[in-house]
C-alpha positions in Angstrom: 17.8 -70.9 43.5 20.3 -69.6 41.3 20.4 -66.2 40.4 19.2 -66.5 36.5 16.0 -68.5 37.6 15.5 -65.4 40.1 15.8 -62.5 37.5 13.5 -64.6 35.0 10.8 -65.0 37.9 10.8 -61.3 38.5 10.9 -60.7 34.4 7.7 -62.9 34.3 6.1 -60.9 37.0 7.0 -57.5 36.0 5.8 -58.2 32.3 2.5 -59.6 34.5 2.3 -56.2 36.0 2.7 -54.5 32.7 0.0 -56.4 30.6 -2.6 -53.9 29.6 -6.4 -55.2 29.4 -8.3 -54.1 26.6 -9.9 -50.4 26.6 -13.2 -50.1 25.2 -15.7 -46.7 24.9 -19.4 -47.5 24.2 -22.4 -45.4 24.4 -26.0 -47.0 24.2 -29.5 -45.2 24.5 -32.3 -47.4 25.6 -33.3 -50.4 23.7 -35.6 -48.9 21.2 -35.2 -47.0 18.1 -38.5 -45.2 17.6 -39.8 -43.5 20.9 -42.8 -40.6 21.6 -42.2 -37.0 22.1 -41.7 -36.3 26.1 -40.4 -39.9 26.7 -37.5 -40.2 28.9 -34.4 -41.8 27.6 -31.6 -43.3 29.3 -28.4 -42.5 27.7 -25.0 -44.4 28.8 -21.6 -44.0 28.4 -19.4 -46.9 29.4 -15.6 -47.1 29.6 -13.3 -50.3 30.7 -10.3 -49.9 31.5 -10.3 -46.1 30.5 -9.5 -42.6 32.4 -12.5 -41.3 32.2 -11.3 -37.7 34.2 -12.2 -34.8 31.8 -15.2 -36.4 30.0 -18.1 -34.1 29.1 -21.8 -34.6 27.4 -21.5 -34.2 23.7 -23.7 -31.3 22.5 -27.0 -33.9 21.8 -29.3 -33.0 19.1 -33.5 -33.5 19.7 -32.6 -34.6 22.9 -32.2 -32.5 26.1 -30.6 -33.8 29.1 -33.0 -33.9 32.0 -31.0 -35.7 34.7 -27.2 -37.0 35.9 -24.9 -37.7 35.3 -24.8 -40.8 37.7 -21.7 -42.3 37.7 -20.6 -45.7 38.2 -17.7 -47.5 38.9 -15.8 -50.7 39.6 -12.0 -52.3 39.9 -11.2 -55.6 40.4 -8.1 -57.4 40.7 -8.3 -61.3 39.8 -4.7 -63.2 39.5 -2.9 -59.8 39.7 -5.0 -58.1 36.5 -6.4 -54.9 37.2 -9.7 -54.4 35.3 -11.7 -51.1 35.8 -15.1 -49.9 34.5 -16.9 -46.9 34.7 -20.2 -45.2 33.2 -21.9 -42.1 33.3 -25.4 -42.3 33.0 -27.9 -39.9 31.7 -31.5 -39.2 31.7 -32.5 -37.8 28.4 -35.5 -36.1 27.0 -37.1 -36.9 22.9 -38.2 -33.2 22.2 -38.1 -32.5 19.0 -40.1 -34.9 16.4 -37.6 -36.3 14.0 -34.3 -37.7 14.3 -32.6 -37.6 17.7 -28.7 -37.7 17.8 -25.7 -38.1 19.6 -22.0 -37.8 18.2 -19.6 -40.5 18.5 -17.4 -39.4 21.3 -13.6 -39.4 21.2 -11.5 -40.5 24.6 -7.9 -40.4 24.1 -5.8 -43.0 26.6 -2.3 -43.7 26.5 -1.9 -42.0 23.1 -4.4 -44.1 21.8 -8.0 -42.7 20.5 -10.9 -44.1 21.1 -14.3 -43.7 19.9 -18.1 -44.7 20.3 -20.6 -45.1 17.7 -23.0 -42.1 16.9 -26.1 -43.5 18.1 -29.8 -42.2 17.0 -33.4 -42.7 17.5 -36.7 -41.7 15.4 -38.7 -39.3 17.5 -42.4 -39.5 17.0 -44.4 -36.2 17.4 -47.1 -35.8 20.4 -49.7 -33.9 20.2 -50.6 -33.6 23.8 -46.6 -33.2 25.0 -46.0 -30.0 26.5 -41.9 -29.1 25.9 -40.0 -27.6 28.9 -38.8 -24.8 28.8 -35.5 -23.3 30.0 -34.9 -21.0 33.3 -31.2 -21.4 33.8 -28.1 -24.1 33.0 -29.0 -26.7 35.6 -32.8 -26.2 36.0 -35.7 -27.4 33.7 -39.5 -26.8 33.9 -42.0 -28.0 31.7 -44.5 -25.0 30.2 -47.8 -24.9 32.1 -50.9 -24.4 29.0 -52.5 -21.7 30.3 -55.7 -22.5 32.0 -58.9 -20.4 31.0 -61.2 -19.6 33.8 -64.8 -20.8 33.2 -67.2 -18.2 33.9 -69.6 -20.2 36.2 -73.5 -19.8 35.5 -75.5 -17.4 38.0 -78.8 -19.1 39.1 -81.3 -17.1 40.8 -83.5 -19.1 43.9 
């Protein structure tokens, strides 16, 4: 093997190495578009081939986050390609009748910007949903109605 052949074989490899794989950002929230006031919603955040260090939960509007995240996550290497994915998953909260929201969210990788769609769902109102309310940052309660005490009957025997 001659010394050309050599330096193109390690040309081919190194520009191998160097490929980059396609980098995607996508959000989705459940598969519906119209849900009831109280329901729980599962909102997702998904990111191949992406750093994903640094990434926070947009400020959401008629939704509050209830749980997560949960992260996932995944590499694989198939004929020297490195492919990653990750997600962070949330569990979300339709409180407020009307239009629930989230913003597209920006991830910027290599100098590149990338961006999911704003996503939104109709909120119907509940009569019988009883909204939580707020103690601190990380902990949620829902309101307890207040219970009236029924003044029992006094029988005589």
């Amino acid at each position: 093997m001659n010394w050309t052949n050599l330096l193109a074989t390690i040309g081919l490899l190194a520009l191998s190495l160097c490929a980059t794989q396609a980098q995607t950002v996508t959000a989705t929230l459940s598969n519906t578009d119209t849900v009831g006031q109280g329901e729980v919603l599962q909102l997702i955040f998904r990111f191949e081939n992406v750093d994903t260090d640094g990434f926070e939960l947009p400020e959401l509007v008629g939704l509050t986050p209830y749980g997560g995240p949960s992260r996932q996550s995944s590499m694989t290497f198939i004929n020297g390609e490195r492919t990653s994915s990750s997600a962070f998953v949330y569990r979300v909260v339709a409180e407020q009748p009307g239009i629930g929201y989230v913003p597209a969210v920006t991830v910027m990788h290599e100098d590149q910007e990338l961006k999911t769609e704003p996503l939104q769902v109709f909120i119907t109102e509940d009569a019988e949903y009883v909204p939580m309310k707020k103690n601190d940052e990380s902990q949620r309660e829902p309101l307890q109605p207040k219970k009236r005490k029924r003044k029992r009957p006094i029988v005589k025997m």
